[in-house]
Rosetta silent file (secondary structure, phi, psi, omega in degrees, C-alpha in Angstrom):
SEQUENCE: XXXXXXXXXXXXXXXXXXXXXXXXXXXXXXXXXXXXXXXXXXXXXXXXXXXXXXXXXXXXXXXXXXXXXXXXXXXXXXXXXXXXXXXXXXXXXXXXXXXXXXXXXXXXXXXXXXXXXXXXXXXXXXXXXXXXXXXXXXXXXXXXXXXXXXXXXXXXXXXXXXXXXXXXXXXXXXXXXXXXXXXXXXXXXXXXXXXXXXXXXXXXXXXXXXXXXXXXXXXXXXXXXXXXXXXXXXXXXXXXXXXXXXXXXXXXXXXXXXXXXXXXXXXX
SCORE:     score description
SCORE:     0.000 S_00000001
   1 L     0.000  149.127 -166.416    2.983  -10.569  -12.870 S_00000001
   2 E  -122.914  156.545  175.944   -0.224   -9.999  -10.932 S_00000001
   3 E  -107.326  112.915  179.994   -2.812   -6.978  -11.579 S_00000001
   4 E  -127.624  164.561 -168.525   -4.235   -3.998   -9.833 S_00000001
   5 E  -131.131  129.185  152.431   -6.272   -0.863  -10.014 S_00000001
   6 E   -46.302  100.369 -172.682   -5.537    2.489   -8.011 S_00000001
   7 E   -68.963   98.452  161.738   -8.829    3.974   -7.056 S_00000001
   8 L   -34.959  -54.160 -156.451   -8.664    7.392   -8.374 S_00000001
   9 L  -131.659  144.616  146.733  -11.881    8.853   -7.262 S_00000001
  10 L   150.767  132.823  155.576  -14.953    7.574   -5.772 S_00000001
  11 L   -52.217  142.952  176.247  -17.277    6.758   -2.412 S_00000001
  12 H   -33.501 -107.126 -175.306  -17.358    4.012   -0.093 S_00000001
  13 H    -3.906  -53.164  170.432  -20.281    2.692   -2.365 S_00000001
  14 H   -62.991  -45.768  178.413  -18.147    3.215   -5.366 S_00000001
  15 H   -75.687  -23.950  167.668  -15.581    1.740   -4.489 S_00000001
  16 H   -73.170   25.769  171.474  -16.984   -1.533   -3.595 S_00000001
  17 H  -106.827  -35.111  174.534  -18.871   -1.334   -7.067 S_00000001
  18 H   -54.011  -75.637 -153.839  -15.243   -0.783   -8.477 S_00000001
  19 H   -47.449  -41.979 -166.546  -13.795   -4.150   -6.511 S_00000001
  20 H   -35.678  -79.374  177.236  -17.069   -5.853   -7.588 S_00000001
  21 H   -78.837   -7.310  125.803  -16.411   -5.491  -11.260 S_00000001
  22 H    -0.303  -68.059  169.808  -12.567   -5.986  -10.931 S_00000001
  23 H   -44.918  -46.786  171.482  -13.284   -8.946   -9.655 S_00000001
  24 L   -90.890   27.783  165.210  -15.398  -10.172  -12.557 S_00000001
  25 L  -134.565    3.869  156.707  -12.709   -9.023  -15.086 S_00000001
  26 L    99.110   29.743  168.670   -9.820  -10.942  -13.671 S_00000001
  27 L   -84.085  156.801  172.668   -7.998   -8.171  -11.596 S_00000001
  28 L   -66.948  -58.591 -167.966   -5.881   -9.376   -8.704 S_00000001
  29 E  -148.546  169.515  140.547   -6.640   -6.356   -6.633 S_00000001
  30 E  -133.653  146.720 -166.199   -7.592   -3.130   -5.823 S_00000001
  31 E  -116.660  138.426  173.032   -6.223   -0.479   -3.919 S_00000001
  32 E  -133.316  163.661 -178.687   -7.282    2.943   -2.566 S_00000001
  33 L   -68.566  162.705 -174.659   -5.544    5.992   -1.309 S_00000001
  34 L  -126.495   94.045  161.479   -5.326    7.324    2.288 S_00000001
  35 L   -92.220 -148.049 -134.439   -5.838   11.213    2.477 S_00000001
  36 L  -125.617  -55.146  168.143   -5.929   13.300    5.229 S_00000001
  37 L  -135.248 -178.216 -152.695   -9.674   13.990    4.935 S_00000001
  38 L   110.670 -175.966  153.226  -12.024   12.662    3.007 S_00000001
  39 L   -30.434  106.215 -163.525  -13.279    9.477    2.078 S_00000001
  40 L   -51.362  156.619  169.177  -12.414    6.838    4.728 S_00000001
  41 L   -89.164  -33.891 -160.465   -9.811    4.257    2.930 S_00000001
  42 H   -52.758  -46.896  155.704  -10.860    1.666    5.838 S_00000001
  43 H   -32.886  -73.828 -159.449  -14.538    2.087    5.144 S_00000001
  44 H   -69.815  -30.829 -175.162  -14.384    1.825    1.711 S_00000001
  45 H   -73.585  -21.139  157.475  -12.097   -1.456    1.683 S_00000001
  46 H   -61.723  -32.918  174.120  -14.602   -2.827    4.037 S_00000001
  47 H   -98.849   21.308  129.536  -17.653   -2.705    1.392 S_00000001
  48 H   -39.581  -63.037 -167.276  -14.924   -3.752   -0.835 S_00000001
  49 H   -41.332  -63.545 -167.227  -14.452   -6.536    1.212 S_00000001
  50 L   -53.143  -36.951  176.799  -18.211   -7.055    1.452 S_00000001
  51 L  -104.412   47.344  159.418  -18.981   -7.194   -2.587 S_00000001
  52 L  -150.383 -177.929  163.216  -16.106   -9.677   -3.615 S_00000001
  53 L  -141.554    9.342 -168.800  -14.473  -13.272   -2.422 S_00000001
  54 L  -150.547  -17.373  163.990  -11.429  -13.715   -3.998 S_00000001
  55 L   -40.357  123.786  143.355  -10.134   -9.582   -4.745 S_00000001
  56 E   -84.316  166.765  168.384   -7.312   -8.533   -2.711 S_00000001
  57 E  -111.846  143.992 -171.272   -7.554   -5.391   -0.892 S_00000001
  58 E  -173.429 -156.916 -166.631   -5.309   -2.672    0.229 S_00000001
  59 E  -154.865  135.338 -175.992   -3.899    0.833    0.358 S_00000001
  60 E  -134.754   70.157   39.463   -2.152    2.396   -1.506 S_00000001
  61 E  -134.333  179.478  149.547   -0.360    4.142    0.095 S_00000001
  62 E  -103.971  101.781  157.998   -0.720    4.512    4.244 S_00000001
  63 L   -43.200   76.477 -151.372    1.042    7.198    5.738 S_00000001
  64 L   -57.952   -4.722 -151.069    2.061    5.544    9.184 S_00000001
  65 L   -88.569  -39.039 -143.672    3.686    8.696   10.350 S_00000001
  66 L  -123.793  -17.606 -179.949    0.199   10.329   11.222 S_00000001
  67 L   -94.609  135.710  157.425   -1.899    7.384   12.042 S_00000001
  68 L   -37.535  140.236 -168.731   -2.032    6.388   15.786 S_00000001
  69 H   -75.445  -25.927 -162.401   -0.014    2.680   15.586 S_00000001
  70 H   -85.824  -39.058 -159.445   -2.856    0.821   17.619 S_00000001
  71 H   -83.433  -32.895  145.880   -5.861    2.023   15.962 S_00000001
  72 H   -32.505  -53.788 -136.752   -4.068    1.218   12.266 S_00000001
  73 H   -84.970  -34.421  160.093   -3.187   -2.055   13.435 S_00000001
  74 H   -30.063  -51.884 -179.624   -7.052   -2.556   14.819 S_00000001
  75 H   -67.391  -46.196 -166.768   -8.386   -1.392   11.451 S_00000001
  76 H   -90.545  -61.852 -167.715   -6.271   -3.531    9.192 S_00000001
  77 H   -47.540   -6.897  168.768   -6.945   -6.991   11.086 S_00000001
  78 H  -102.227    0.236  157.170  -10.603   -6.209   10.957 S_00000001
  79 H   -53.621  -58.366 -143.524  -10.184   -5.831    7.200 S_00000001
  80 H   -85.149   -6.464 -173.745   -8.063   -8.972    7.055 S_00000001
  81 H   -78.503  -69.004 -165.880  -10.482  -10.623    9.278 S_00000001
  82 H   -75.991  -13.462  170.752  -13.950   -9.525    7.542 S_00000001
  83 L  -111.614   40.011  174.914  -12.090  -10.186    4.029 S_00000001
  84 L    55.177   11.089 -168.630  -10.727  -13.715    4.816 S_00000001
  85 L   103.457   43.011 -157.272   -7.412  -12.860    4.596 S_00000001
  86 L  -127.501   12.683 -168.613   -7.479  -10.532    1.330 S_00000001
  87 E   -96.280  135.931  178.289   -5.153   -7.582    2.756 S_00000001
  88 E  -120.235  143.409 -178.200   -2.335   -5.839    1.484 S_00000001
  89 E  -133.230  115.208  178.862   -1.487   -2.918    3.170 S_00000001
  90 E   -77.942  144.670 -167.416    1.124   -0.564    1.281 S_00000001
  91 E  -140.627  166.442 -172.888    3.132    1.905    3.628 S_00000001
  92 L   168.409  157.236  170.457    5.395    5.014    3.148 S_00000001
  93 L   -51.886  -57.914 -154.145    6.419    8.785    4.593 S_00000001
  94 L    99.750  179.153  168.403    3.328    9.928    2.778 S_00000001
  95 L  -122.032  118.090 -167.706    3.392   13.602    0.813 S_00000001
  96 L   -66.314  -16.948 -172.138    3.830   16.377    3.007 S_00000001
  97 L   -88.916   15.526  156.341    2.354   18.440    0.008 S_00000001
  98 L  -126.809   75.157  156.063   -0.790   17.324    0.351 S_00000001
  99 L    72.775   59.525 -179.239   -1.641   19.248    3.422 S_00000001
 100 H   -82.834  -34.603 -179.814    0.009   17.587    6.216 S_00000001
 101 H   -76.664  -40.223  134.799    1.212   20.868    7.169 S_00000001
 102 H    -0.348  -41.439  164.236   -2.525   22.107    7.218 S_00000001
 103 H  -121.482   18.900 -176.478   -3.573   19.883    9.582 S_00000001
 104 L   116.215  -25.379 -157.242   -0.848   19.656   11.800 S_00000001
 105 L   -83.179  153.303  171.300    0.890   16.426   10.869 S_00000001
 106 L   -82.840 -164.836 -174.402    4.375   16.205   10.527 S_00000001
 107 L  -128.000  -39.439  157.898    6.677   17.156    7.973 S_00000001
 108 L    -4.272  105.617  177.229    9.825   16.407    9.177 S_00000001
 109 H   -83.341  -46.011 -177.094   11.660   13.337    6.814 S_00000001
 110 H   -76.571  -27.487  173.797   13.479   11.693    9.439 S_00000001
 111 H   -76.597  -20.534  152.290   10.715   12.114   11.980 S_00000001
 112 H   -38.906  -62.450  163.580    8.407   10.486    9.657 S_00000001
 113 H   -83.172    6.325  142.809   10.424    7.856    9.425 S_00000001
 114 H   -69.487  -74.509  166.007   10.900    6.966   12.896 S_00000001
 115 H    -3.607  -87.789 -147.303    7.215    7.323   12.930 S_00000001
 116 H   -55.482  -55.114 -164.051    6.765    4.657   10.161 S_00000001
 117 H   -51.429  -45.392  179.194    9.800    2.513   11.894 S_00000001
 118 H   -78.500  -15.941  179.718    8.275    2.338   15.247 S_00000001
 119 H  -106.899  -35.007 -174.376    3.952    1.982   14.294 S_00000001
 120 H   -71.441  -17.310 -175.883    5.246   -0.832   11.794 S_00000001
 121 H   -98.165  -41.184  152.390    6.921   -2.620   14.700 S_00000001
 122 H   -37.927  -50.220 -177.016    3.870   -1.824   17.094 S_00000001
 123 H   -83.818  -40.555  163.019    1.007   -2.910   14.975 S_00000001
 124 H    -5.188  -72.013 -175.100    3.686   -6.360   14.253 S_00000001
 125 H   -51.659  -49.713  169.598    3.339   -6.958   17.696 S_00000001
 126 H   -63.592  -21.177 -177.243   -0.315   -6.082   18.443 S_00000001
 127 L   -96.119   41.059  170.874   -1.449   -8.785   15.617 S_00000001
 128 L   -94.718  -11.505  174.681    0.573  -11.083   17.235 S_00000001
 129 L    83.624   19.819 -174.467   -2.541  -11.195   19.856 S_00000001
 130 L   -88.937  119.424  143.176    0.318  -10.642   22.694 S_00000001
 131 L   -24.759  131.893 -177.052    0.139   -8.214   25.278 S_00000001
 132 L  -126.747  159.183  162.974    2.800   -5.757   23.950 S_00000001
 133 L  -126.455  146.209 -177.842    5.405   -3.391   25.529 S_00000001
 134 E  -160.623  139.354 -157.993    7.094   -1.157   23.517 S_00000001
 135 E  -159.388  118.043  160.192    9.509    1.750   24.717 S_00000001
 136 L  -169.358 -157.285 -153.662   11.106    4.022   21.636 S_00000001
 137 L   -54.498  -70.125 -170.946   11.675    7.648   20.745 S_00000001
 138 L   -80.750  -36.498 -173.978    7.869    8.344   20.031 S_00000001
 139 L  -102.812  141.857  176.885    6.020    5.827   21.455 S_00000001
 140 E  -165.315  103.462 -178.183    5.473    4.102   24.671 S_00000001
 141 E  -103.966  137.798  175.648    3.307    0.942   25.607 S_00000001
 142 L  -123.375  157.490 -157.622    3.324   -0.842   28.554 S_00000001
 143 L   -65.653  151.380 -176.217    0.687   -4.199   28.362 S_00000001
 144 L  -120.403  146.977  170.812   -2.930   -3.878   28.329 S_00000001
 145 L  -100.533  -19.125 -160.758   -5.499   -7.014   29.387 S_00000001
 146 L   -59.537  124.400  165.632   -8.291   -5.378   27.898 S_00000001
 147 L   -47.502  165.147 -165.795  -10.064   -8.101   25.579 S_00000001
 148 L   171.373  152.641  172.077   -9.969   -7.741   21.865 S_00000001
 149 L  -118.610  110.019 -145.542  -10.260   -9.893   19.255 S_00000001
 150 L   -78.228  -24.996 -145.702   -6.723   -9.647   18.640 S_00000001
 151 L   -63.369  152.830  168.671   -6.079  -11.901   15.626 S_00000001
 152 L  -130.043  157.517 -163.811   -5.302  -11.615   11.798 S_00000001
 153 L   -85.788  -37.541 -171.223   -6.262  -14.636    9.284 S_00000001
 154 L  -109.442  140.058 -177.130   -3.260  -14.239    7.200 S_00000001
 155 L  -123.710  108.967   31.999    0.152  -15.309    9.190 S_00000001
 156 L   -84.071  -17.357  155.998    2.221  -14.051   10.115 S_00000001
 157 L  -177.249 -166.538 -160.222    0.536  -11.066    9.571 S_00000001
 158 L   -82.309  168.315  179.674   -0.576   -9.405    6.175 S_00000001
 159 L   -63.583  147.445  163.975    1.992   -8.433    3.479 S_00000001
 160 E  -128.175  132.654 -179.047    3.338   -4.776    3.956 S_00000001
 161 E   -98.773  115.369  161.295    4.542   -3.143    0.537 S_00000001
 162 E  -125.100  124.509  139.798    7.266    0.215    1.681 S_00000001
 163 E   -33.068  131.945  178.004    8.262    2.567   -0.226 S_00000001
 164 L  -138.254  152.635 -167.727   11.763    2.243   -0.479 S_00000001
 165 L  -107.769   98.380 -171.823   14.595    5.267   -2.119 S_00000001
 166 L   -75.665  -15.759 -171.890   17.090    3.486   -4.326 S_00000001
 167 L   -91.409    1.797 -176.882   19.672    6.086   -3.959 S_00000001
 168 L   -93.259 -166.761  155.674   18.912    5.714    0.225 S_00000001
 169 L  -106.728  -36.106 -168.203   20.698    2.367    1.867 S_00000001
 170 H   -61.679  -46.118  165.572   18.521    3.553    5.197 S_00000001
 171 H   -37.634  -64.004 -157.583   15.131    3.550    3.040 S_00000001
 172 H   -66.198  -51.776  167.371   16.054    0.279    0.700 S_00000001
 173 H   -39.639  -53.321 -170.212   16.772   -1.465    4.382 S_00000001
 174 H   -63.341  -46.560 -167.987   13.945   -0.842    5.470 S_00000001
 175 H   -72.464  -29.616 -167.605   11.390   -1.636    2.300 S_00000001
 176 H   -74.769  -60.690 -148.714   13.952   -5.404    1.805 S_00000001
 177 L   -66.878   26.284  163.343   13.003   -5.773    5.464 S_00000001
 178 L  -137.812  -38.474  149.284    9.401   -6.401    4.570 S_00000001
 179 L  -126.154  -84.210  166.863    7.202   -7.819    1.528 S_00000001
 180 E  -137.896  165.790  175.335    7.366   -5.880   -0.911 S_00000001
 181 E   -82.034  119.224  144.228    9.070   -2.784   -2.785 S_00000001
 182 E   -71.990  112.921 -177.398    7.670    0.501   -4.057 S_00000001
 183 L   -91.174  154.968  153.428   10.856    2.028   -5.957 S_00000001
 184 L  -132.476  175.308  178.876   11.372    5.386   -5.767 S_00000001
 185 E  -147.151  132.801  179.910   13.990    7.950   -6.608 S_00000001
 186 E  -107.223  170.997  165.643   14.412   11.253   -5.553 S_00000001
 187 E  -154.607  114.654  166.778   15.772   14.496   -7.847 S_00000001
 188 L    70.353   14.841 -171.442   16.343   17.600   -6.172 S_00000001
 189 L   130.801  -28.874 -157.414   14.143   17.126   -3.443 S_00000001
 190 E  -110.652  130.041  179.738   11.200   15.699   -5.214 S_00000001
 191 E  -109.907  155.316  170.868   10.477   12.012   -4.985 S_00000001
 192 E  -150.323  179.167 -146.336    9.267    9.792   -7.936 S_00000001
 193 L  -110.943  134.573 -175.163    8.684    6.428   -9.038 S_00000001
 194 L   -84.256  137.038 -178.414   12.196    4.811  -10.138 S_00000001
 195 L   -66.827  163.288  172.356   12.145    4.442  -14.436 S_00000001
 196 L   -61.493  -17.464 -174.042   12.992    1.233  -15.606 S_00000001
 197 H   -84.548  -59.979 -171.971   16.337    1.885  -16.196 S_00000001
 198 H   -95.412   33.231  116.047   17.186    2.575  -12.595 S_00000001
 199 H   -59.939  -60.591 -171.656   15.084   -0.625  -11.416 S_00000001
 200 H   -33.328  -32.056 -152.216   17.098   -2.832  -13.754 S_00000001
 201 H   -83.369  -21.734 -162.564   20.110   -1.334  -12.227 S_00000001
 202 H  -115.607  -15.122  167.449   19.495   -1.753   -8.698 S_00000001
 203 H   -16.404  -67.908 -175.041   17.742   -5.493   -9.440 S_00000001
 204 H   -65.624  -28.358  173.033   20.715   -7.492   -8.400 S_00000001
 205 H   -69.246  -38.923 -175.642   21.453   -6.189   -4.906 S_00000001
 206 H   -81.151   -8.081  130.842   17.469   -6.687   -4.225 S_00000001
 207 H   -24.378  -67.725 -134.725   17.498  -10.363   -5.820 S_00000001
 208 H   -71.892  -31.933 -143.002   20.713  -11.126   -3.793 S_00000001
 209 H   -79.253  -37.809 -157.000   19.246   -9.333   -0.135 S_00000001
 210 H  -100.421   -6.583  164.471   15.428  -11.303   -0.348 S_00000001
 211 L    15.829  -93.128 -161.755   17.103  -14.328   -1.749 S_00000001
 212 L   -62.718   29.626 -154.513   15.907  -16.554    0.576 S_00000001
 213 L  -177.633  174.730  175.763   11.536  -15.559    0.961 S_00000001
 214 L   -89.460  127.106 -170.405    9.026  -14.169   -1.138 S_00000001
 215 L  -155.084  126.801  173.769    9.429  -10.682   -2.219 S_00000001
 216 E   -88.767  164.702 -166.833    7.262   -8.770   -4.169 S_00000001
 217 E  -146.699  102.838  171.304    8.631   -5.514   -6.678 S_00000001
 218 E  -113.386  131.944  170.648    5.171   -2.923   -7.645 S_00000001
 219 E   -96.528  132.427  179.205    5.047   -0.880  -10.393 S_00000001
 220 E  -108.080  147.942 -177.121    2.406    1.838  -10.505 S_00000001
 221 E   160.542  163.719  141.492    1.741    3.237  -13.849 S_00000001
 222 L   -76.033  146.944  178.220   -0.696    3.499  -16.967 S_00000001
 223 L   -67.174  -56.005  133.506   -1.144    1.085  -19.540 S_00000001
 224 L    35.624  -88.451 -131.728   -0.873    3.703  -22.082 S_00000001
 225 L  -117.015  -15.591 -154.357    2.126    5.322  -20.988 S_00000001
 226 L  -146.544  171.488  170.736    4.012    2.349  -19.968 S_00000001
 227 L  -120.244   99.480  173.584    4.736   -1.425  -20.725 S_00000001
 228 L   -65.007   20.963  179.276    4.178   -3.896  -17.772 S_00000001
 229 L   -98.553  -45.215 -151.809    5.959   -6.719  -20.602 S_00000001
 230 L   -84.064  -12.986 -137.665    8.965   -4.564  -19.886 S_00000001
 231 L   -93.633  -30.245  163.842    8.380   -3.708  -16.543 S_00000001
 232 H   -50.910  -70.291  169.081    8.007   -7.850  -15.745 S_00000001
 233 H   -54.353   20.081  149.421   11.317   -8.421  -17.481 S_00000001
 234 H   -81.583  -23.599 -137.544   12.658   -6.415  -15.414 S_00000001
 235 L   125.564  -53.964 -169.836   11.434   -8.110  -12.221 S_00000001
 236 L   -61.026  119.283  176.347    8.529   -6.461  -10.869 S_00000001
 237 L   -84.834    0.086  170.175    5.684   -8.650   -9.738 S_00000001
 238 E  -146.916  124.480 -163.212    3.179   -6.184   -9.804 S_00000001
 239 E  -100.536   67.299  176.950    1.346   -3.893  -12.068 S_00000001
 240 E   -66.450  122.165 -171.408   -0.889   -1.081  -10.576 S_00000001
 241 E   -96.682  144.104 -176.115   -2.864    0.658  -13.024 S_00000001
 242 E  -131.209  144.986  159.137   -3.607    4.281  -12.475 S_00000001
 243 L  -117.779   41.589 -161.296   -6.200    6.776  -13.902 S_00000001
 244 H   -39.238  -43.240 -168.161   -4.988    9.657  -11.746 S_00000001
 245 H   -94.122   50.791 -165.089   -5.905   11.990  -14.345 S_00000001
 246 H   -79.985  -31.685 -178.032   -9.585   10.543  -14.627 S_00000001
 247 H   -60.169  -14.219  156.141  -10.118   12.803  -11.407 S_00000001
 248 H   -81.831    0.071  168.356  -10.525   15.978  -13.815 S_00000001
 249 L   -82.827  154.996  160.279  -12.832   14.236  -15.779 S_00000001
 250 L    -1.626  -84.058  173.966  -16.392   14.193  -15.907 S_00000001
 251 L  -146.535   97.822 -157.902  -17.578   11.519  -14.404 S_00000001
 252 H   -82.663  -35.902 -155.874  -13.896    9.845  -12.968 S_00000001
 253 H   -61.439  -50.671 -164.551  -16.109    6.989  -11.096 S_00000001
 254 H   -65.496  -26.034 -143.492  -17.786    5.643  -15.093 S_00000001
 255 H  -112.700   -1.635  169.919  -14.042    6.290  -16.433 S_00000001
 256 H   -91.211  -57.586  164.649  -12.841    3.751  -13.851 S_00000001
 257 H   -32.864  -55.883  173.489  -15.365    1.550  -14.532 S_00000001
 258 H   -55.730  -29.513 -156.942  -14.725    1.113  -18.023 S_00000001
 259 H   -71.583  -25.945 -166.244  -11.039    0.805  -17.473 S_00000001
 260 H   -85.763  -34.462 -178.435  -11.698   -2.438  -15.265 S_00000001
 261 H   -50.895  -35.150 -175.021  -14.304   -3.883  -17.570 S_00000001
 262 H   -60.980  -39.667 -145.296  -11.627   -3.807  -19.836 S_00000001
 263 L    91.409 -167.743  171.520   -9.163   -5.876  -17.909 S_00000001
 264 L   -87.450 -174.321  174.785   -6.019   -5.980  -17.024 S_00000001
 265 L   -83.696  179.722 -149.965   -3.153   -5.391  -19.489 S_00000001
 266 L  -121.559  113.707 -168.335   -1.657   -8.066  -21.851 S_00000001
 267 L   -92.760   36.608 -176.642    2.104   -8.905  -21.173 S_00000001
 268 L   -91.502    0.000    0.000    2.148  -10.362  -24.823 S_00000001
């Protein structure tokens, strides 16, 4: 199992003082969130980028439904570019409850996920460093010549982490057909992070479908609250650590800090 920290809180500045000491305390990665406004994630994973050599970097999560497909796919290859190759980029519907309807974006769950299906197959294409055409419900490119420096370091292009719905088949397709797995569950309406109990459960069908490739399974969670020993035996290759509610604290940026100086957790 490999180890990462959730950026709670914090500035461009911070957060590359976050990856910084991460780095020098044996985390795998760090990840930051993508709101609506606010603090760029792109920005800050670039002076991520800039104060480590061996961190990966990523997002956790990107709403693809609301981001233009081209100017995503632009953004993360000059990440994966200016960080050697250090990018993870996590993907998902997003949460309409944090103001999508506010600024316009949609809300819709199936047109989101057209959205995500179509900009994940667009930006595919664009790092392939191809002219692309692309003709679908929402979208429609016909090829551009314009130079660019089209390229991404890691190939075929960087890992994508989706949310995936274990009770959806339509979801679960989609998140097998790519890296790695977020689990979720919904109840009543409400989505959440699938318990251990319903990973274990759904474990063999995603074993049998990625068989053949490299497939990662991330767990989000406190150490605290949770056991990444059990969460490994279950499967899950990855351990995110969160301090969501460090953002009601004090000073959330020093309460991050400490958390990484500590390290990561101990699957003993």
């Amino acid at each position: 199992m490999k180890f990462g920290f959730v950026v709670p809180w914090g500035d461009a500045r911070d957060v590359a003082e976050m990856a910084s000491v991460a780095e020098h305390n044996g985390w795998d990665a760090l990840f930051v969130w993508e709101g609506l406004y606010g603090t760029d994630a792109w920005i800050s994973l670039a002076a991520a980028a800039m104060a480590t050599n061996s961190l990966r970097l990523g997002t956790l999560l990107t709403p693809v439904s609301r981001r233009k497909p081209w100017e995503l796919a632009g953004q993360a290859a000059t990440l994966d570019r200016l960080s050697n190759g250090r990018l993870t980029m996590s993907v998902g519907l997003g949460a309409p409850d944090t103001g999508f309807a506010s600024f316009g974006e949609e809300t819709d769950r199936r047109t989101r996920a057209e959205l995500l299906d179509e900009g994940l197959a667009i930006m595919c294409a664009l790092w392939s460093g191809e002219p692309v055409s692309f003709e679908g419900k929402h979208y429609c490119i016909t090829p551009s010549e314009f130079p660019s420096i089209k390229h991404v370091i890691q190939q075929p292009r960087p890992p994508v982490w989706c949310v995936g719905a274990l009770v959806s088949p339509r979801s679960m397709h989609r998140a097998l057909s790519w890296d790695g797995l977020l689990p979720q569950t919904v109840d009543n309406g409400i989505a959440r992070q699938a318990t251990l109990e319903e990973l274990m459960t759904a474990m063999p069908e995603i074993r049998a479908t990625v068989a053949d490739r490299s497939y990662d399974i991330i767990i989000e969670g406190s150490n605290q609250e949770h056991s990444p020993a059990a969460w490994a035996s279950a499967g899950a290759t990855w351990w995110i650590e969160s301090l969501w509610d460090a953002m009601h604290e004090t000073d959330p940026i020093a309460a991050s800090l400490d958390r990484l100086r500590d390290g990561p957790p101990s699957l003993a």
